[in-house]
C-alpha positions, -999 to 999 in steps of 0.1 A, spaced: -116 -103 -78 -100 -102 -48 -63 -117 -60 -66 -91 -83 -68 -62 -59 -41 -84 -35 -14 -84 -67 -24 -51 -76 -12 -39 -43 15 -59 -44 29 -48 -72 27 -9 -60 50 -20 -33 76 -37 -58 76 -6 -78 80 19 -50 122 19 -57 117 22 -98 114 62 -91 115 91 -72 80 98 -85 66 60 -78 89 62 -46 67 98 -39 30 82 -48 40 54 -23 45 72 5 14 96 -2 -6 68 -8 -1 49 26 5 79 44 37 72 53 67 95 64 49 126 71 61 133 105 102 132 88 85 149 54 100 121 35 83 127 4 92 165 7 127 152 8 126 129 -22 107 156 -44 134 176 -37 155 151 -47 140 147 -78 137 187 -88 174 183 -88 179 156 -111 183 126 -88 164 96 -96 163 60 -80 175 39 -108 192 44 -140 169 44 -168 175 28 -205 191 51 -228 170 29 -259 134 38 -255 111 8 -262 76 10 -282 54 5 -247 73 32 -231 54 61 -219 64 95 -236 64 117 -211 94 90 -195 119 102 -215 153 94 -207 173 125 -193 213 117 -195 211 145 -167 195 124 -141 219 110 -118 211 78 -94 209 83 -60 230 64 -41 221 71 -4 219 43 13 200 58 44 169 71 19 171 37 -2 163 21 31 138 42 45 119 31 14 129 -7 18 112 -2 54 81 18 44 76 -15 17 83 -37 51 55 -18 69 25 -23 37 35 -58 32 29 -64 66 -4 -48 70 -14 -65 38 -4 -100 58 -9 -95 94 -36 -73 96 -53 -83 58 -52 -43 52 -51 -44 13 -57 -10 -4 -85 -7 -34 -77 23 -54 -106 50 -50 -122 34 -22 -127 33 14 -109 6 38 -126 -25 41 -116 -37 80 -125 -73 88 -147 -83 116 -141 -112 139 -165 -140 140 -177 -148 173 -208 -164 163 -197 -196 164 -187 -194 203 -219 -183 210 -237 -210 195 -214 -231 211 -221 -216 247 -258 -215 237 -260 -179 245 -281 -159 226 -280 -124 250 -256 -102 260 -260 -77 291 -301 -79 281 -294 -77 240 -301 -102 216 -275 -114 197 -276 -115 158 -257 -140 136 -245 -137 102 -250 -168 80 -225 -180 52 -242 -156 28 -244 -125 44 -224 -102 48 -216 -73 80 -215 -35 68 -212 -2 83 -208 33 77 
């Protein structure tokens, strides 16, 4: 289940550059680029028939309908936008591996908690400052709200 959620994630990222619109949901999606209003910028871009990559004149069965192919949509070609994306993809891939900040569609963030409980055990030390400390065993499992 949770490989699932991990590619799914990972796959948003890879697909940030196939559109201004993906390259838009990306950005809204992770917050990212609101104090430059990047994604003003690109939806801009887009209302005046820029897009990210060129798209296939020959539309294929699985393609969605409302993608049509618009021989008036040029590429953009900016290489300081191009990598402002490349850097916002940076910035999620490293939440999702340094800080294990992987995004579930319609849900909250799940944040992990350190596990001290071992060190304690260890110290034999089962108060802090006058409160008891609680331990989670291997099938329990720590939520707030």
């Amino acid at each position: 289940m949770f490989l699932k959620i991990q590619d799914d994630a990972l796959a948003a990222v890879s697909g940030a550059r196939e559109s201004i619109a993906t390259a838009c949901g990306f950005l809204r999606d992770h917050g990212l680029g609101w104090g430059f209003s990047l994604r003003f910028v690109f939806e801009q871009l887009g209302k005046l028939g820029l897009d990210l990559m060129k798209r296939p004149e020959i539309a294929r069965i699985d393609d969605d309908p409302s993608d049509v192919y618009d021989p008036e949509r040029r590429v953009l070609k900016n290489n300081f936008l191009l990598s402002t994306l490349k850097f916002a993809e940076f910035h999620v891939l490293r939440d999702i591996k340094h800080r294990a900040r992987i995004p579930v569609k319609d849900s909250y963030v799940v944040v992990g908690v350190a596990d001290e409980a071992p060190e304690y055990r260890n110290r034999r030390i089962n108060k802090i400052n006058g409160q008891k400390i609680y331990y989670l065993t291997s099938t329990d499992v720590f939520g707030a709200y």
